[in-house]
DSSP file (Angstrom, degrees, kcal/mol; ACC not computed):
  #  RESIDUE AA STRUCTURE BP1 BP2  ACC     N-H-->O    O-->H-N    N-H-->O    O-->H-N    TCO  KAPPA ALPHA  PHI   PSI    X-CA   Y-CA   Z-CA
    1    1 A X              0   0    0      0, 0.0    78,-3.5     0, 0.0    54,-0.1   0.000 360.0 360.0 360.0 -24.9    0.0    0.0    0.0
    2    2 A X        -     0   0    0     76,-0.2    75,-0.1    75,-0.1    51,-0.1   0.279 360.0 -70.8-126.8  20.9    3.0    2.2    0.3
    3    3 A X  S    S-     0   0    0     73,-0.1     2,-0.2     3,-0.0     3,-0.1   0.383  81.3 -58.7 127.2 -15.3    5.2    1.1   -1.5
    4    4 A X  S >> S-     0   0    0      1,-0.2     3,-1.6     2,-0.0     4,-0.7  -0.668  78.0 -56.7 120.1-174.9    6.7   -2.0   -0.3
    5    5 A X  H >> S+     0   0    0      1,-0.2     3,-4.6    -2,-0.2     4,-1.3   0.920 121.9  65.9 -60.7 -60.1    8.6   -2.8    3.3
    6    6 A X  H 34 S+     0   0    0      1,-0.3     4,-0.4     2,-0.2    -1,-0.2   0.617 107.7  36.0 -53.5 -12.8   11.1   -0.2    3.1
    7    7 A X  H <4 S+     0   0    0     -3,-1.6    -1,-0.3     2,-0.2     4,-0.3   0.359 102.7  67.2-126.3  41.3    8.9    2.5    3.3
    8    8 A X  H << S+     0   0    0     -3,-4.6     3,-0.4    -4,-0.7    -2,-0.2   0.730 106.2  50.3 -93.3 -41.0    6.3    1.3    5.6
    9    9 A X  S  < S+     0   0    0     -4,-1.3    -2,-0.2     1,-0.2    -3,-0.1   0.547 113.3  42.5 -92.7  20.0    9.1    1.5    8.0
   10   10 A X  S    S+     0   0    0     -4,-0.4    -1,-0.2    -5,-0.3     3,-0.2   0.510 119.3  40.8-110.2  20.9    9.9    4.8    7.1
   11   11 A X  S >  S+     0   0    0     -3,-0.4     3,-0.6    -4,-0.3     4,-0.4  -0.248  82.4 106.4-109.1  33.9    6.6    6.2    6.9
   12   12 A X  T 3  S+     0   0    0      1,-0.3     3,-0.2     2,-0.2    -1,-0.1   0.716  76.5  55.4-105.4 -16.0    5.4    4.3    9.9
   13   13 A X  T 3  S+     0   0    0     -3,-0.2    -1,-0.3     1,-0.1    -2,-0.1   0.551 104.3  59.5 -81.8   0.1    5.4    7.6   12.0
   14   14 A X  S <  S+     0   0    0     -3,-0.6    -2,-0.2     2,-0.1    -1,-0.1   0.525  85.5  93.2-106.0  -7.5    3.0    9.3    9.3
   15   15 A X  S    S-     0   0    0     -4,-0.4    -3,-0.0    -3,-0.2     0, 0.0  -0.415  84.8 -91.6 -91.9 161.5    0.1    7.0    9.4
   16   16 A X        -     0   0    0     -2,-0.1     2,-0.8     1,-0.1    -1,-0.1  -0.353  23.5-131.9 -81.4 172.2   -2.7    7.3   11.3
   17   17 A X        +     0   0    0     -3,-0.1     2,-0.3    -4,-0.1    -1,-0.1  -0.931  49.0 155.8-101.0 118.6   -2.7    5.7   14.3
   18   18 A X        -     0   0    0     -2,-0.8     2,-0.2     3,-0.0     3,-0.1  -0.790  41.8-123.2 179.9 135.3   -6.7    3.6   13.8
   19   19 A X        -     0   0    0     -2,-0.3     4,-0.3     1,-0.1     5,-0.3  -0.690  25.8-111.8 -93.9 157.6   -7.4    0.4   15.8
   20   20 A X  S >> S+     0   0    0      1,-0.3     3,-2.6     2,-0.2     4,-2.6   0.983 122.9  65.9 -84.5 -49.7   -8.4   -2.8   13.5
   21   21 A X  H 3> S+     0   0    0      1,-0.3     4,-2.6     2,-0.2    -1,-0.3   0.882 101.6  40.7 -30.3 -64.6  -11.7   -1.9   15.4
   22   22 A X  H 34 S+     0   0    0      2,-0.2    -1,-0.3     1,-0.2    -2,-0.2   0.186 109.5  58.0 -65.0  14.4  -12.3    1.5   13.7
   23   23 A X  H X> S+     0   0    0     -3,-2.6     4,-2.7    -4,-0.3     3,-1.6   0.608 105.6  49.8-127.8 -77.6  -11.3    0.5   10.7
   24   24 A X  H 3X S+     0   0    0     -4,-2.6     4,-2.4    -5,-0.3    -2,-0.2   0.758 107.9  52.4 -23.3 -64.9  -13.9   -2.1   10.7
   25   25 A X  H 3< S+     0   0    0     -4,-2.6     4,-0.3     2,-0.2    -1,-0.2   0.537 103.6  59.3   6.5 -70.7  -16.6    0.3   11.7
   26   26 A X  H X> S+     0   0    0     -3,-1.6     4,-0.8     2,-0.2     3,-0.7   0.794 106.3  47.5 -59.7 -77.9  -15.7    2.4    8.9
   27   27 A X  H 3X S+     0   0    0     -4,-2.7     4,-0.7     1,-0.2    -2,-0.2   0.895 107.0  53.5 -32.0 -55.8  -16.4   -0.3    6.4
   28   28 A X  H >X S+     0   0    0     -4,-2.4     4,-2.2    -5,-0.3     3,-1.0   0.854 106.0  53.5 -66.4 -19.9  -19.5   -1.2    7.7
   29   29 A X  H X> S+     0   0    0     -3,-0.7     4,-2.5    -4,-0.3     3,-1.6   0.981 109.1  58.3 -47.5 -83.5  -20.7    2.4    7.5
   30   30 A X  H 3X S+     0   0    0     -4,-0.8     4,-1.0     1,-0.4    -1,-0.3   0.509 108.9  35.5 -10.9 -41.2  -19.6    2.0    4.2
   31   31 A X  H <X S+     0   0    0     -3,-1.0     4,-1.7    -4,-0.7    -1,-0.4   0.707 116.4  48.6-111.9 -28.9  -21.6   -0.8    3.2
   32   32 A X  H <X S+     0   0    0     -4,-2.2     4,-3.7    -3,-1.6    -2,-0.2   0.781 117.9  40.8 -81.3 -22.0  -24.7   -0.2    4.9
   33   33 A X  H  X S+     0   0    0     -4,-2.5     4,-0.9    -5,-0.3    -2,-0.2   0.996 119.0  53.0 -70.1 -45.4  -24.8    3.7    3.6
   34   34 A X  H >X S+     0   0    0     -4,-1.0     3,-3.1    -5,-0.3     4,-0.8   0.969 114.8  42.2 -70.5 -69.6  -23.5    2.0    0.0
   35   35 A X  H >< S+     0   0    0     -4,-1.7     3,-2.3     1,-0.3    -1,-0.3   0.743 115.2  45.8 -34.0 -59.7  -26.5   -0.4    0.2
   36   36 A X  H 3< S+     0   0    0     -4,-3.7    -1,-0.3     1,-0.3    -2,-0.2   0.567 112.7  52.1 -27.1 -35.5  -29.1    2.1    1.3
   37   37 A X  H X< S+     0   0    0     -3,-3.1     3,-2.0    -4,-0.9    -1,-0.3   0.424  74.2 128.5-113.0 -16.7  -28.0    4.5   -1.2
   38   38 A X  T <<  +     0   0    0     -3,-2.3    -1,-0.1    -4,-0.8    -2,-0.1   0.587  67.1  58.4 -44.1 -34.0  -28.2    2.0   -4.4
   39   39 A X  T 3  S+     0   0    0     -4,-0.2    -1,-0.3    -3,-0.1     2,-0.2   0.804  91.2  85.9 -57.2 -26.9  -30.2    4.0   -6.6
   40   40 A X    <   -     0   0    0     -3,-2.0     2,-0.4     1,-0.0    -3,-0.1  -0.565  62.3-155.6 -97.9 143.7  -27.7    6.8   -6.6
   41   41 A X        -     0   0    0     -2,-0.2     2,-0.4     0, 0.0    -2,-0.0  -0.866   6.8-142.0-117.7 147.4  -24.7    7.0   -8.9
   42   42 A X        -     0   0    0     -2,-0.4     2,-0.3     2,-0.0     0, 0.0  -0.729  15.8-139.8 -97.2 150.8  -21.3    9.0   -8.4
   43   43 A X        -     0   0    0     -2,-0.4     2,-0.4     0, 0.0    25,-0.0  -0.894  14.4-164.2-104.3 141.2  -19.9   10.5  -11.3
   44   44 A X        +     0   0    0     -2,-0.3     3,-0.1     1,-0.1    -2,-0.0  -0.970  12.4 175.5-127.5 145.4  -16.1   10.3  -11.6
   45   45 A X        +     0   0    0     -2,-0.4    25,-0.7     1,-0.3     2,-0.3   0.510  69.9  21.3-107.7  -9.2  -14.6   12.6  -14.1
   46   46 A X        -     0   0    0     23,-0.2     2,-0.4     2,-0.0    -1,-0.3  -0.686  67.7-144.2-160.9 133.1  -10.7   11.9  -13.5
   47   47 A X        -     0   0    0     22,-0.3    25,-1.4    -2,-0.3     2,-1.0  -0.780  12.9-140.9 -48.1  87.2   -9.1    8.7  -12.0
   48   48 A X  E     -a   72   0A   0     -2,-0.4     2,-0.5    23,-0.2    25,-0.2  -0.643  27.4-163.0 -82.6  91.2   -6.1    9.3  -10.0
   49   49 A X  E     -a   73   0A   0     23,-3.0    25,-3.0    -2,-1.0     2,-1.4  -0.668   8.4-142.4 -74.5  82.8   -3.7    6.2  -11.1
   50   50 A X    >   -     0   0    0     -2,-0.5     3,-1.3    23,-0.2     8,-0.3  -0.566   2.7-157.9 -57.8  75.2   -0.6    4.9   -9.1
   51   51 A X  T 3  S+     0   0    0     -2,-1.4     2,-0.9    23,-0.3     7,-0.4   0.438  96.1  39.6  -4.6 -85.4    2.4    3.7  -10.9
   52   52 A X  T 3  S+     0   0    0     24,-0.8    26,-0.4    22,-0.2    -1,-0.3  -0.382  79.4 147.7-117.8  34.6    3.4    2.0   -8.4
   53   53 A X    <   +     0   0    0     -3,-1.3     5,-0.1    -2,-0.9     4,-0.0  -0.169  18.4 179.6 -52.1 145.5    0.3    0.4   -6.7
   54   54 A X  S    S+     0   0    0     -2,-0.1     3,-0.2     3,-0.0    -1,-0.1   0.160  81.1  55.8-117.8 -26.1    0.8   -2.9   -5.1
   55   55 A X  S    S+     0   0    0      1,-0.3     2,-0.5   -54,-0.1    22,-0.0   0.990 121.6  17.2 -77.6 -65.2   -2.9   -3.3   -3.9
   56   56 A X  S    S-     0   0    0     -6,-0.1    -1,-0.3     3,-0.0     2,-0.2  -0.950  98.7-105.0-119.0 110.6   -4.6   -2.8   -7.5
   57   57 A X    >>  -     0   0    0     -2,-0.5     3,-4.0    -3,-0.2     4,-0.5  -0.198  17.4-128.3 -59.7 115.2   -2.6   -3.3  -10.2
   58   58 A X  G >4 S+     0   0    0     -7,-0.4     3,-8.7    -8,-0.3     4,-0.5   0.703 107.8  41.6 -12.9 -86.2   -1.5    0.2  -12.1
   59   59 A X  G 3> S+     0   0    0      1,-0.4     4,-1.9     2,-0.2    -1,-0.2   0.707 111.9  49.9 -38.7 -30.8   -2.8   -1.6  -15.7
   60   60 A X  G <4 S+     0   0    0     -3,-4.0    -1,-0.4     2,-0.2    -2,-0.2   0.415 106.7  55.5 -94.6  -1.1   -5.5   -2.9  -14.5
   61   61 A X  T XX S+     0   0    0     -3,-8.7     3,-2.2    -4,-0.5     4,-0.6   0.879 112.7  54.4 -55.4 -75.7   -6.5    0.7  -12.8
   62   62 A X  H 3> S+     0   0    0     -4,-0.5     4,-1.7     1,-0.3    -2,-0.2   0.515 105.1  39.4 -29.5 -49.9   -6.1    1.7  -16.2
   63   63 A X  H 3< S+     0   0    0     -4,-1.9    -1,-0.3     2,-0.2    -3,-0.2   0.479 114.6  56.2 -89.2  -9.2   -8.2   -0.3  -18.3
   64   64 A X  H <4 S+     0   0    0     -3,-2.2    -2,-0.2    -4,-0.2    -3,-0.1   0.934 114.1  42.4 -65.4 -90.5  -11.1   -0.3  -15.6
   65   65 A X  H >X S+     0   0    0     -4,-0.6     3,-2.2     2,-0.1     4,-1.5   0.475  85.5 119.7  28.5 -75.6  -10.9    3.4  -15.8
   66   66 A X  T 3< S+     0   0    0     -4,-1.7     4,-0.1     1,-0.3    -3,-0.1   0.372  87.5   4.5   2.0 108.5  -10.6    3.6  -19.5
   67   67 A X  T 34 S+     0   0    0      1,-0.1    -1,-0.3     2,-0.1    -2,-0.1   0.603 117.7  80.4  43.0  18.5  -13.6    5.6  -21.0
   68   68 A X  T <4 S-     0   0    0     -3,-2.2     2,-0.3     1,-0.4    -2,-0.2   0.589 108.0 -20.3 -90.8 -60.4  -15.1    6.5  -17.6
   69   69 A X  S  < S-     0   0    0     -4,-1.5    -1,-0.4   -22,-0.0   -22,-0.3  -0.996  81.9 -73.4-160.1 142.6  -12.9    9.2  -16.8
   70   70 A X        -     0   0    0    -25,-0.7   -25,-0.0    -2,-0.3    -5,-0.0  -0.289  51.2-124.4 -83.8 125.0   -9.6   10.8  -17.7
   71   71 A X        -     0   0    0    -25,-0.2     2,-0.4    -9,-0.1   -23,-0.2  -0.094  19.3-163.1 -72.2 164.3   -6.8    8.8  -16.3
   72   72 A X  E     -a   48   0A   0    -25,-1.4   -23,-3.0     2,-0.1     2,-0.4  -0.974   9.5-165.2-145.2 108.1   -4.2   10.6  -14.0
   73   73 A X  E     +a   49   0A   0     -2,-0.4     2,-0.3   -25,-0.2   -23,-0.2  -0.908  13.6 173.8-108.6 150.1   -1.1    8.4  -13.8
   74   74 A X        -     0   0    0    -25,-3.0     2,-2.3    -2,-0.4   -23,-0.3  -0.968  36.5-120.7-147.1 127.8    1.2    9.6  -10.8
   75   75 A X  S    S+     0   0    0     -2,-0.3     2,-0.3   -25,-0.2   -25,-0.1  -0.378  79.0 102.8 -92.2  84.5    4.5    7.7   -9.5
   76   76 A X  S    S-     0   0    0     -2,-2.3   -24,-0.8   -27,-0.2   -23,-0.2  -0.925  72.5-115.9-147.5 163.0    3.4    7.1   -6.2
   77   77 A X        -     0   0    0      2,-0.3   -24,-0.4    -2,-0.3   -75,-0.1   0.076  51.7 -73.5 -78.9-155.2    2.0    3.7   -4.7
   78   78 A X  S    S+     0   0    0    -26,-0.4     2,-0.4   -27,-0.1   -76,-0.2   0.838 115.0  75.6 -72.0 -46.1   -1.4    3.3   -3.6
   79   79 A X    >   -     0   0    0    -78,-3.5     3,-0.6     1,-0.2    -2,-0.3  -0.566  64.9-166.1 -58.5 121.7   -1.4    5.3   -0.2
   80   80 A X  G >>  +     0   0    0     -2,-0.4     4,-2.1     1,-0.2     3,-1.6   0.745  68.2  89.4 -93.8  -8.3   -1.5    8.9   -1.9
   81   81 A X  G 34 S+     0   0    0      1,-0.3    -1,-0.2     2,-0.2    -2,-0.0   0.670  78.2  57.0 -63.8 -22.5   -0.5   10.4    1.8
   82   82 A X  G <4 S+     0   0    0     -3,-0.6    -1,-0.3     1,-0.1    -2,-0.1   0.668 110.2  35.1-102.1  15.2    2.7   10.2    1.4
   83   83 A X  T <4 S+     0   0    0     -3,-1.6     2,-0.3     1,-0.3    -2,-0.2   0.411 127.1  31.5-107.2 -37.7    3.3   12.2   -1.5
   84   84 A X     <  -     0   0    0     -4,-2.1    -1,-0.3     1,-0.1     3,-0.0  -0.999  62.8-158.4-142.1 130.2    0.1   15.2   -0.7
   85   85 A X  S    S+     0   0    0     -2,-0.3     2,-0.3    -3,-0.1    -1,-0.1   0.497  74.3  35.9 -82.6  -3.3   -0.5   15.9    2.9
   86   86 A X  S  > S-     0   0    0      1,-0.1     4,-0.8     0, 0.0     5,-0.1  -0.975  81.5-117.3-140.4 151.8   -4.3   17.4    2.3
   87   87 A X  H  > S+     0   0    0     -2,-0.3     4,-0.7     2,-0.2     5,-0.2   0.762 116.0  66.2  -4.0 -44.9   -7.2   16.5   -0.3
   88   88 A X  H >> S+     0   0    0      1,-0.4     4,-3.0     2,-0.2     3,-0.5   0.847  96.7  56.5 -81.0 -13.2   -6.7   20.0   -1.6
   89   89 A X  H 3> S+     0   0    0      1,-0.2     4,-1.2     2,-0.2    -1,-0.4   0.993 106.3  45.1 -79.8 -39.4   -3.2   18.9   -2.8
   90   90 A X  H 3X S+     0   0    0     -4,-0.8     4,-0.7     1,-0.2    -1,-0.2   0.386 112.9  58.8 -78.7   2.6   -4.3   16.0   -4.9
   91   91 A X  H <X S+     0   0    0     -4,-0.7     4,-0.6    -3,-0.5    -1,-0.2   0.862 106.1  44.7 -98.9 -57.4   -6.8   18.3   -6.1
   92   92 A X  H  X S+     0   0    0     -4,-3.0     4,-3.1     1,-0.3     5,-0.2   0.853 111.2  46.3 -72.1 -35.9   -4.6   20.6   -7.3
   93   93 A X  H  X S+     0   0    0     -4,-1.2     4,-0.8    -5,-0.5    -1,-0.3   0.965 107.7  57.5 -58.5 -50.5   -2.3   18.8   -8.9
   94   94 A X  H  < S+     0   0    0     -4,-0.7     4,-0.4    -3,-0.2    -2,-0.2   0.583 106.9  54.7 -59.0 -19.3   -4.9   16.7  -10.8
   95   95 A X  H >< S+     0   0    0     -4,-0.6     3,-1.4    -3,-0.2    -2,-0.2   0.938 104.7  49.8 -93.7 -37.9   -6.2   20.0  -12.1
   96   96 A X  H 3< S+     0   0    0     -4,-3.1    -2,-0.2     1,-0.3    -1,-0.2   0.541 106.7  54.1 -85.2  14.4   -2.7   21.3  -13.6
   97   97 A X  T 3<        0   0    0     -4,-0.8    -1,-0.3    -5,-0.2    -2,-0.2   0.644 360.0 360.0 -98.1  -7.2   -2.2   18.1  -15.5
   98   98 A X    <         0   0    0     -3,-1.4    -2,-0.1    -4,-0.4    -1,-0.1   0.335 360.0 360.0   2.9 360.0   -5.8   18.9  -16.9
């Protein structure tokens, strides 16, 4: 998720600190609001793509993606946190490669 071991242990102070419990939690929120909600569609107009993904493999980002929404490839793994510390940074970046 972040790149492989070496930088889980040096990113290992940067993450949040989340018990397996709250994490858990979080999902099910997740799935009961996703269920509830079926009718409703999200729109995505651009795909932010990790080179270097271990979780879901970059190509296969790609070609899922592929005439959905304009791909954004970025040579970062799958955790985008260690690369942009706020939302509004992946935001902005995704807009000047526009």
């Amino acid at each position: 998720m972040l790149g492989g071991h070496q930088a889980v242990k040096d990113s290992a102070h940067l993450l949040p600190k989340r018990t397996v419990e709250d994490q858990t939690d979080e999902l099910e929120f997740l799935r009961k609001d996703i269920e509830a909600n079926k009718g409703m569609s999200a729109t995505v107009h651009v795909a932010m793509v990790g080179r270097d993904d271990l979780i879901f493999p970059f190509q296969n980002q790609k070609k899922y993606w592929q005439g959905q929404a304009m791909v954004k490839e970025l040579d970062m793994p799958h955790y985008p946190f260690l690369h942009f510390n706020t939302w509004q940074e992946i935001i902005e970046t995704l807009n000047e490669q526009a």
